[in-house]
KELOKOL-814522 format. One record per residue: residue number from 1; residue in one letter; x, y negated, z negated of N, C-alpha, C, O in turn. Coordinates in steps of 0.2 Angstrom, whole numbers. Example, Ala and Ser with C-alpha at 12.3 -4.5 7.8 and 13.67 -1.06 7.14 Angstrom:
   seq   type     n.x     n.y     n.z    ca.x    ca.y    ca.z     c.x     c.y     c.z     o.x     o.y     o.z
     1      A      66      28     -39      62      22     -39      66      16     -39      71      17     -42
     2      S      64      11     -35      68       5     -36      64       0     -39      67      -6     -40
//
This chain:
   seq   type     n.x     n.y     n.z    ca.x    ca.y    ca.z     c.x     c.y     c.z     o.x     o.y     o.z
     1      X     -65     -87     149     -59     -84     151     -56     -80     146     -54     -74     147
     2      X     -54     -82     140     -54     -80     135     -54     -73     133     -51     -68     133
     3      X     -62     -74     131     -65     -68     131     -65     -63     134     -64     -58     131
     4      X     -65     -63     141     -64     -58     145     -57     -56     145     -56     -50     145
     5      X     -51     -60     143     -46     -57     142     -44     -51     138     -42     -45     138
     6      X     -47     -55     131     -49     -49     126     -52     -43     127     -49     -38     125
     7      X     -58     -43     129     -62     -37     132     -57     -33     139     -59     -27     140
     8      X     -53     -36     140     -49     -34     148     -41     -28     142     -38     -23     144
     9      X     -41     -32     138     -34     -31     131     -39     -25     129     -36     -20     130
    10      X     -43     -25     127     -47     -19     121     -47     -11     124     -45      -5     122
    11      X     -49     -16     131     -49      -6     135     -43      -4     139     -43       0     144
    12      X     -37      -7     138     -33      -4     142     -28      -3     137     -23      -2     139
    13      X     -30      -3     129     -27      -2     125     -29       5     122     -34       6     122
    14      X     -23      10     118     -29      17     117     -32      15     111     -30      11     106
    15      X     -37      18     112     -42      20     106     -40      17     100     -34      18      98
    16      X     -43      13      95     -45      11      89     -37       6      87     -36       3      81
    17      X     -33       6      93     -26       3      90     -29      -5      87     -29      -7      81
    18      X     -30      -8      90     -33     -15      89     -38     -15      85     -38     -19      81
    19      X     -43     -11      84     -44     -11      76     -44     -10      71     -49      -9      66
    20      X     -35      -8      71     -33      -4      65     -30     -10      61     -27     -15      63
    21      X     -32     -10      56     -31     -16      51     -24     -14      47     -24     -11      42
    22      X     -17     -17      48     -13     -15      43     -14     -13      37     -17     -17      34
    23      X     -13      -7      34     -14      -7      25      -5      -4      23      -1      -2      26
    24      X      -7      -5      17      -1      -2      12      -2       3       8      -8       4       5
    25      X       4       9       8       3      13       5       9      13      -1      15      13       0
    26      X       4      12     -10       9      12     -13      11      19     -16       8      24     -14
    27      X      15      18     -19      20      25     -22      22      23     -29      26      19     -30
    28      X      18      26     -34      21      23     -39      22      31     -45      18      35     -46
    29      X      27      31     -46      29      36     -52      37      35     -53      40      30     -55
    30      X      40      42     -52      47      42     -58      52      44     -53      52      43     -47
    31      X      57      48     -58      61      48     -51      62      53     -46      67      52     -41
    32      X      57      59     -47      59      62     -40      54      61     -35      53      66     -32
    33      X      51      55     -34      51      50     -27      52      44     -26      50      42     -21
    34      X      56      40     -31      60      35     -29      66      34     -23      68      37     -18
    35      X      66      28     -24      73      25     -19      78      25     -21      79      22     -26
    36      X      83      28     -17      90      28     -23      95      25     -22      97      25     -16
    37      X      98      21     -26     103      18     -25     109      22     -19     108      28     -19
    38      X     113      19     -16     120      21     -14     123      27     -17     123      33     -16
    39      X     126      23     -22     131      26     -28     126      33     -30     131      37     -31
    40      X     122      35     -30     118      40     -30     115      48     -24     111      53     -25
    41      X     119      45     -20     117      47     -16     121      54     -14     127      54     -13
    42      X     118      62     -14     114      62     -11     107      64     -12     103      67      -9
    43      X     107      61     -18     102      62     -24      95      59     -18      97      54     -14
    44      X      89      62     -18      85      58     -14      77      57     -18      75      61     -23
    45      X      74      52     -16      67      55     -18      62      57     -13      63      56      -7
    46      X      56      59     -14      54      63      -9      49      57      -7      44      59      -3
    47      X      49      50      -8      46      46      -5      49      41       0      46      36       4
    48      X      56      43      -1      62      38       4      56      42      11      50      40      12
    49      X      60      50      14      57      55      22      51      50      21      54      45      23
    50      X      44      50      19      39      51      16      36      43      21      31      42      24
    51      X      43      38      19      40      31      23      41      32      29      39      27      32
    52      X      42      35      33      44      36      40      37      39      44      36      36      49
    53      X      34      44      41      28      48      46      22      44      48      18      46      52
    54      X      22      36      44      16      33      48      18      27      55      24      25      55
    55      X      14      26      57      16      20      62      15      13      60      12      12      55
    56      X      17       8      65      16       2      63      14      -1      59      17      -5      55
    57      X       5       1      58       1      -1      54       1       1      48      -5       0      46
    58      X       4       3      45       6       7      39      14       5      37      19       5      41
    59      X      13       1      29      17       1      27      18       6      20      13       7      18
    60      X      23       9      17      25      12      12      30       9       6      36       9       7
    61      X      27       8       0      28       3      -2      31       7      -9      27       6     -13
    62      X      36       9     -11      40      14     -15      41       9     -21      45       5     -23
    63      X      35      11     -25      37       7     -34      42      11     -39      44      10     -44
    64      X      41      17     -35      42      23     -39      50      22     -42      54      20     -38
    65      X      52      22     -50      57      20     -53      59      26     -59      55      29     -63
    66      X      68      27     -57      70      32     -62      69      33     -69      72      29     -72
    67      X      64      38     -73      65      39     -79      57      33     -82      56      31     -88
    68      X      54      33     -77      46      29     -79      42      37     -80      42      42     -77
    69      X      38      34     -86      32      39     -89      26      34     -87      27      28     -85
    70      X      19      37     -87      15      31     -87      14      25     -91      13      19     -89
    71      X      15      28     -97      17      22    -101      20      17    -100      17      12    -100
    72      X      28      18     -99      33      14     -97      31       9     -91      33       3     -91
    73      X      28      12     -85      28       9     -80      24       4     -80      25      -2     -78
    74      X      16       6     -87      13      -1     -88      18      -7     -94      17     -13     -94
    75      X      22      -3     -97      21     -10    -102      27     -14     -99      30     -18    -102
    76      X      30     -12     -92      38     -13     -90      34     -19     -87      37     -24     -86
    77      X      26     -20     -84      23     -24     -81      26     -23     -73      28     -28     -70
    78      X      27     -17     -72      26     -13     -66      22     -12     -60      23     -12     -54
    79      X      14     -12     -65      10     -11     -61       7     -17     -59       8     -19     -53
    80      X       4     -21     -63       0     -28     -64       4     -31     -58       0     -35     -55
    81      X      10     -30     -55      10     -35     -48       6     -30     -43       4     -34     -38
    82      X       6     -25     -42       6     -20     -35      -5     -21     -37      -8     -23     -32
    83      X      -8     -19     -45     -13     -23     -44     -15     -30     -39     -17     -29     -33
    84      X     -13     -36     -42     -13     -42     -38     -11     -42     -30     -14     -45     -26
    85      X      -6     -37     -27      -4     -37     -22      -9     -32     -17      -7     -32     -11
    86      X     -15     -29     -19     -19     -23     -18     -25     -25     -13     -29     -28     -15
    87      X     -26     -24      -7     -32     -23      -3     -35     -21       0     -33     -18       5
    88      X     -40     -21       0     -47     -16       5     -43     -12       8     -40     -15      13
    89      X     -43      -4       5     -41       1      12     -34       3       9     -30       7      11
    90      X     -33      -1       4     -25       1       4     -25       7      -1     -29       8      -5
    91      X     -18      11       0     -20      18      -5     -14      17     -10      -8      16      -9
    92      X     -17      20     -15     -11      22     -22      -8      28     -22     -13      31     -25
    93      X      -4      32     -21      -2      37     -22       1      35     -30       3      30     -32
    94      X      -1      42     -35       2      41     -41       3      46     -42      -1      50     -41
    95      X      11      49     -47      13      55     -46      16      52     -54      18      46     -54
    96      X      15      56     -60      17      56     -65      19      62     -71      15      67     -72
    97      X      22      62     -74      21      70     -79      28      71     -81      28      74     -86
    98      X      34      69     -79      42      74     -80      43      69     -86      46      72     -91
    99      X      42      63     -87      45      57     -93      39      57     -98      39      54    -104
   100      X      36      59     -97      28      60    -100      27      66    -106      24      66    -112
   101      X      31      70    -101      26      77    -105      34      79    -110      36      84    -111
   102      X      37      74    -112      47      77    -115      46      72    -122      46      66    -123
   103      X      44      76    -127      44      73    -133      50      71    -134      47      65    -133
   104      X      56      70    -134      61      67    -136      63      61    -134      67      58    -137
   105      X      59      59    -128      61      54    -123      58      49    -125      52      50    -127
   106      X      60      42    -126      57      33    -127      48      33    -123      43      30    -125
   107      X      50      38    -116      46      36    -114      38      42    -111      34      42    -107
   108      X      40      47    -119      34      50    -119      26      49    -122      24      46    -127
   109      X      22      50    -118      15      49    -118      11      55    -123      13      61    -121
   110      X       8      55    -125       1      61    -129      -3      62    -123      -4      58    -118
   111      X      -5      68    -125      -9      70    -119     -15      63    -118     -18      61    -113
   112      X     -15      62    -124     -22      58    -125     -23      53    -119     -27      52    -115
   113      X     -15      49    -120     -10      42    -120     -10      41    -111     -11      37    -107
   114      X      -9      50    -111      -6      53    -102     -14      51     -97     -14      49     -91
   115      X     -18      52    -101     -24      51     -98     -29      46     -98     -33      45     -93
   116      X     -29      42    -104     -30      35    -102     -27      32     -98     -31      28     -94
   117      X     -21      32     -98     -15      27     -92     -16      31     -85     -13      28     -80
   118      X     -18      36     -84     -21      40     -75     -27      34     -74     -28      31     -69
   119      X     -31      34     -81     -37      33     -77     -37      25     -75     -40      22     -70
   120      X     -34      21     -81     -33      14     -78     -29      13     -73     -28       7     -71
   121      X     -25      16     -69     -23      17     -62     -27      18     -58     -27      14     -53
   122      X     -31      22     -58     -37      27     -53     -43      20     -54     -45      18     -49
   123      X     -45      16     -61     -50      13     -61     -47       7     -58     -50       5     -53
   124      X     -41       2     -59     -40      -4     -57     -39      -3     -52     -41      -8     -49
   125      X     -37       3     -47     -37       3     -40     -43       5     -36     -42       6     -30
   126      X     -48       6     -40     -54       6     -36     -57      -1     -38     -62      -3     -34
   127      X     -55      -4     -41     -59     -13     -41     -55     -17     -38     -56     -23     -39
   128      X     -51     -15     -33     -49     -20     -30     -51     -16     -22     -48     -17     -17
   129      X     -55     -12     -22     -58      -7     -15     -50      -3     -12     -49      -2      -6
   130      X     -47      -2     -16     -42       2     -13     -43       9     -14     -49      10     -15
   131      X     -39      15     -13     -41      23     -14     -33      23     -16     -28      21     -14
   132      X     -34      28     -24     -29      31     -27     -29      38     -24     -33      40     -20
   133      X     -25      40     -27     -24      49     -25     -18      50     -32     -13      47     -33
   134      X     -21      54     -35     -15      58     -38     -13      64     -38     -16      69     -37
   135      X      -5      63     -38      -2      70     -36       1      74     -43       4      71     -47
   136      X       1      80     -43       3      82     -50      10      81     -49      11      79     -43
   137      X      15      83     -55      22      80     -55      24      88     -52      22      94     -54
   138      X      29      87     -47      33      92     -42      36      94     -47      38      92     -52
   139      X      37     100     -45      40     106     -49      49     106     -50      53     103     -46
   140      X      51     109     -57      59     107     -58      59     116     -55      54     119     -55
   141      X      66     117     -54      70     122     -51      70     126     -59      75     129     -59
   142      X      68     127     -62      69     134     -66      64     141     -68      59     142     -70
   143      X      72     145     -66      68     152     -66      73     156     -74      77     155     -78
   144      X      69     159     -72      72     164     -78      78     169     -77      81     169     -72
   145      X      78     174     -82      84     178     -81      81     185     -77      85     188     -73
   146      X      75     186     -78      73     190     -71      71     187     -65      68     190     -61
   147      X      73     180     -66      71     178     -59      65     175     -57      64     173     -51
   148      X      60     175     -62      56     172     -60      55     164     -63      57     162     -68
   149      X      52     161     -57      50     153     -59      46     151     -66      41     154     -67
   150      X      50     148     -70      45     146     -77      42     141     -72      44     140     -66
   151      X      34     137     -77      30     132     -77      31     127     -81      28     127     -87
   152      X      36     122     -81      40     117     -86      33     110     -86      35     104     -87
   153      X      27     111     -83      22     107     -79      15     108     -85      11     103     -87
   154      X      15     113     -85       8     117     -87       2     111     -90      -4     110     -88
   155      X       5     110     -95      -1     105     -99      -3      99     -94      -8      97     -93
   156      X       3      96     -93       2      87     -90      -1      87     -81      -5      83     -78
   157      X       1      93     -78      -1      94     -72     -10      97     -72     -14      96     -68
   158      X     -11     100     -77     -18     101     -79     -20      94     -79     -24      92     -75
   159      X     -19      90     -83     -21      83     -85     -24      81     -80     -30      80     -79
   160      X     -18      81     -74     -20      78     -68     -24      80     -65     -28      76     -62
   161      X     -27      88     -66     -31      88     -61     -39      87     -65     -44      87     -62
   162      X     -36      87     -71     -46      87     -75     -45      81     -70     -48      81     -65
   163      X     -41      75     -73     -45      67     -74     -47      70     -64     -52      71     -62
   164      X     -42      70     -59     -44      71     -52     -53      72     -52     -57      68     -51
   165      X     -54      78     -54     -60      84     -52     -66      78     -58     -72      78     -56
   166      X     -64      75     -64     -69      73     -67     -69      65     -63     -75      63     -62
   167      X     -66      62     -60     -66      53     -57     -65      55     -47     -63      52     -43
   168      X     -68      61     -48     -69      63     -38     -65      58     -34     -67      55     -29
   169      X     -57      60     -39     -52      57     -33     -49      64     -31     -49      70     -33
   170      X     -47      61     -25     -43      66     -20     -35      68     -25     -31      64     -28
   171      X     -34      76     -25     -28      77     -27     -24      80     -23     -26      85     -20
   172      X     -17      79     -24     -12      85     -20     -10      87     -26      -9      83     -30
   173      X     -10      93     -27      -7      97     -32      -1     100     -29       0     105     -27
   174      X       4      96     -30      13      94     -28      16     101     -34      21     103     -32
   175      X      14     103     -38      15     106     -45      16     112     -43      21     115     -42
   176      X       8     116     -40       8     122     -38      12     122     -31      17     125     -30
   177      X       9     116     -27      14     118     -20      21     120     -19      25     124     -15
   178      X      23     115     -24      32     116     -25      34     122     -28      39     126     -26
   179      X      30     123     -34      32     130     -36      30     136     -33      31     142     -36
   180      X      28     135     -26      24     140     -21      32     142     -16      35     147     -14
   181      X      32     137     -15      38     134     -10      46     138     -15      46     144     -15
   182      X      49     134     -18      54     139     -23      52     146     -24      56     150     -21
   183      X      47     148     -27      46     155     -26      47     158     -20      51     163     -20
   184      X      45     157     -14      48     158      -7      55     157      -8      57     163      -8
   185      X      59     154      -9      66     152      -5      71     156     -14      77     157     -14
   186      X      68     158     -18      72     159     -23      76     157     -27      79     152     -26
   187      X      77     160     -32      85     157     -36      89     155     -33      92     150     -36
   188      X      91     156     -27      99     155     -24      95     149     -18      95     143     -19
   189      X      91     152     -13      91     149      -7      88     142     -11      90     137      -8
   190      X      84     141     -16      82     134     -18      83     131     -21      80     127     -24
   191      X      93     132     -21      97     127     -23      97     120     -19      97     114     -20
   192      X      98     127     -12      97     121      -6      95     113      -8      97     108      -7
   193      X      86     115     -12      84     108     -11      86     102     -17      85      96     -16
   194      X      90     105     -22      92      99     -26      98      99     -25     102     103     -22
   195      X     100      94     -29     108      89     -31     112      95     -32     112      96     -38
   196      X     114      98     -29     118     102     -32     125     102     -29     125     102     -23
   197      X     130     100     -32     137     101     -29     142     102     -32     143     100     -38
   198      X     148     104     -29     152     107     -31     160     103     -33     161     100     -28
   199      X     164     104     -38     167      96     -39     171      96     -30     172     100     -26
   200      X     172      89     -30     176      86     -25     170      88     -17     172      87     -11
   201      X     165      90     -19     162      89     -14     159      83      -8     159      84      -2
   202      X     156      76     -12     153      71     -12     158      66     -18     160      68     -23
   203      X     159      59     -14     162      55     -18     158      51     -25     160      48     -30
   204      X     153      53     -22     149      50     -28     147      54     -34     142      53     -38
   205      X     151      61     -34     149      66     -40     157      70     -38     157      75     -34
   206      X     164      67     -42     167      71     -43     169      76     -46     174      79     -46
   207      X     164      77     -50     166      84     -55     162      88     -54     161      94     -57
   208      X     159      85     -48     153      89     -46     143      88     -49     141      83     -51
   209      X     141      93     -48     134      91     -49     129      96     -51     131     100     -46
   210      X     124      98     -54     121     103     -57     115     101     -57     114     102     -64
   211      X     109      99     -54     103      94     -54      97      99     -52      95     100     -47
   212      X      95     102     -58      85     106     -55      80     102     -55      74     103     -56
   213      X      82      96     -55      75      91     -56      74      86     -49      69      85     -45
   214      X      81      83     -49      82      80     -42      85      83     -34      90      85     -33
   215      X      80      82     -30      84      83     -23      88      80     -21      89      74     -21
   216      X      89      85     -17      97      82     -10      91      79      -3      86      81      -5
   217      X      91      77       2      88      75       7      84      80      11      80      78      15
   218      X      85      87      11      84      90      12      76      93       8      71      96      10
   219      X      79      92       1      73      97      -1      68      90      -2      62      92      -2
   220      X      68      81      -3      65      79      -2      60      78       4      54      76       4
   221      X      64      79       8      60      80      16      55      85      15      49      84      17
   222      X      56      93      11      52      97      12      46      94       7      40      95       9
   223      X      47      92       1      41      88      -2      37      83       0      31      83      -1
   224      X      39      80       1      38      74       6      32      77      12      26      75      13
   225      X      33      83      17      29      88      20      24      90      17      19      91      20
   226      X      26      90      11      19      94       6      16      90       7      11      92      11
   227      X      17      83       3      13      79       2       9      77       8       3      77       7
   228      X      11      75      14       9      74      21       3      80      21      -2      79      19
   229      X       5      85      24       0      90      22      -5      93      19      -8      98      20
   230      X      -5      87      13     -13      90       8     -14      83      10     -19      83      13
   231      X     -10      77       9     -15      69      14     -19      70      20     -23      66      21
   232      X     -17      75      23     -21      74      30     -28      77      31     -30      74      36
   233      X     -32      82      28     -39      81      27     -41      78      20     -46      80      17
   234      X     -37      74      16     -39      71      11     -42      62      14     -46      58      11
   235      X     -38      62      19     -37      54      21     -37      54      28     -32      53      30
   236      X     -42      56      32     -40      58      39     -39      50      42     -37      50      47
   237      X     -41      43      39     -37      36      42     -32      37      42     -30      36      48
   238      X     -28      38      37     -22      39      36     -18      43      42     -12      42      44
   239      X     -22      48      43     -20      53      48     -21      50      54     -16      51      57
   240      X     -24      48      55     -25      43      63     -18      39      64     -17      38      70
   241      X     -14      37      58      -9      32      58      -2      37      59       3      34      59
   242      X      -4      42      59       5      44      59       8      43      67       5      43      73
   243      X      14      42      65      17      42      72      16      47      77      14      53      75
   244      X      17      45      83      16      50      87      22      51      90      26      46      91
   245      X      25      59      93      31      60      97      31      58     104      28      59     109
   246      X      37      54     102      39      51     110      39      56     118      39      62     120
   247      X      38      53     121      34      59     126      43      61     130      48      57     129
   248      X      42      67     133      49      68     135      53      71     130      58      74     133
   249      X      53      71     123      57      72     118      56      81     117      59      84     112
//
């Protein structure tokens, strides 16, 4: 009786939902896809939008912390839990390079440094049968005095993509696509997508705010798209998982 219940449950349910197996999608880098405090707000990262696009079955699991380089995230012992918490099917998103590639910073890596610590991401998370992806680091907001977009990425976002193209992981190249994106919308209109404000506008920035690194809600939404966008013939299970629009709506 049982059984046939089962079998009665399987087909009047749609396609594949029953054996879709929960997995987790982790997110680990710095701060322009983090979760932001309150007090911070309307500063966003582009992995807050980014948990919404999957269904049930899919959770989104945001490690990503302000002002981590690779470095930093291992020896903070950052990673070692999201390892031990890792299972079959589960995917690593790893986005790295703005705290990395800034000699000045505690938390700068050598190229050398930058790419050993990719690959012990990419390698520990394939011995636990999980799938990494790395994403080059999203582009910061500066143009020059004629106007055009500098490349503030150039060396660290290359990294990404040897170690990608040499270890046949899947990449989204977030570097180029953002700076694809801004050159469309320009100097002015691509303020829109970061922190920008003006004093007394937001209580949590009264003297105001001048930010080309971080976005407002808006411009993480549009990265967050990016990112959705190069995942979906890279991962088409993943893509099986996104929500779907309410009927009527």
């Amino acid at each position: 009786m049982l059984t046939r219940l089962l079998i009665s449950l399987c087909l009047l349910a749609p396609a594949g939902r029953i054996a879709d197996k929960p997995i987790t999608i982790y997110l680990i880098g710095d701060s322009t896809l983090s979760v932001k405090a309150i007090a911070d707000y309307p500063e966003t990262g582009w992995g807050m939008p980014f948990a919404y696009f999957f269904d049930e079955t899919v959770r989104v699991d945001n490690r990503a912390m302000n002002g981590r380089s690779t470095g930093s995230f291992l020896t903070e012992n950052r990673w070692q839990p999201i390892v031990d918490s890792l299972r079959p099917n589960d995917y690593v998103l790893i986005q790295f390079g703005h705290n990395d590639e800034v000699k000045t910073k505690k938390t700068y890596t050598t190229e050398s440094e930058f790419r050993t610590n990719l690959l012990r991401y990419v390698n520990e998370t394939r011995a636990r049968k999980a799938h990494p992806v790395l994403i080059t680091p999203v582009a910061r907001r500066k143009f020059g005095a004629a106007g055009e977009l500098e490349d503030t990425h150039a060396i660290y976002a290359e990294l990404v993509r040897t170690v990608a193209a040499e270890q046949a992981v899947p990449l989204i190249d977030l570097d180029r696509q953002s700076q694809a994106l801004l050159r469309q919308l320009g100097p002015d209109a691509s303020k829109l997508l970061f922190n920008h404000l003006a004093p007394g506008e937001h209580p949590n920035y009264p003297s105001g705010r001048t930010d080309d690194t971080h976005f407002n809600e808006l411009g993480a939404r549009r990265m967050a798209e990016l990112v959705l966008a190069s995942l979906r013939p890279l991962t088409p299970d993943l893509t099986a998982r996104l929500r779907q629009p309410v009927s009527g709506r």
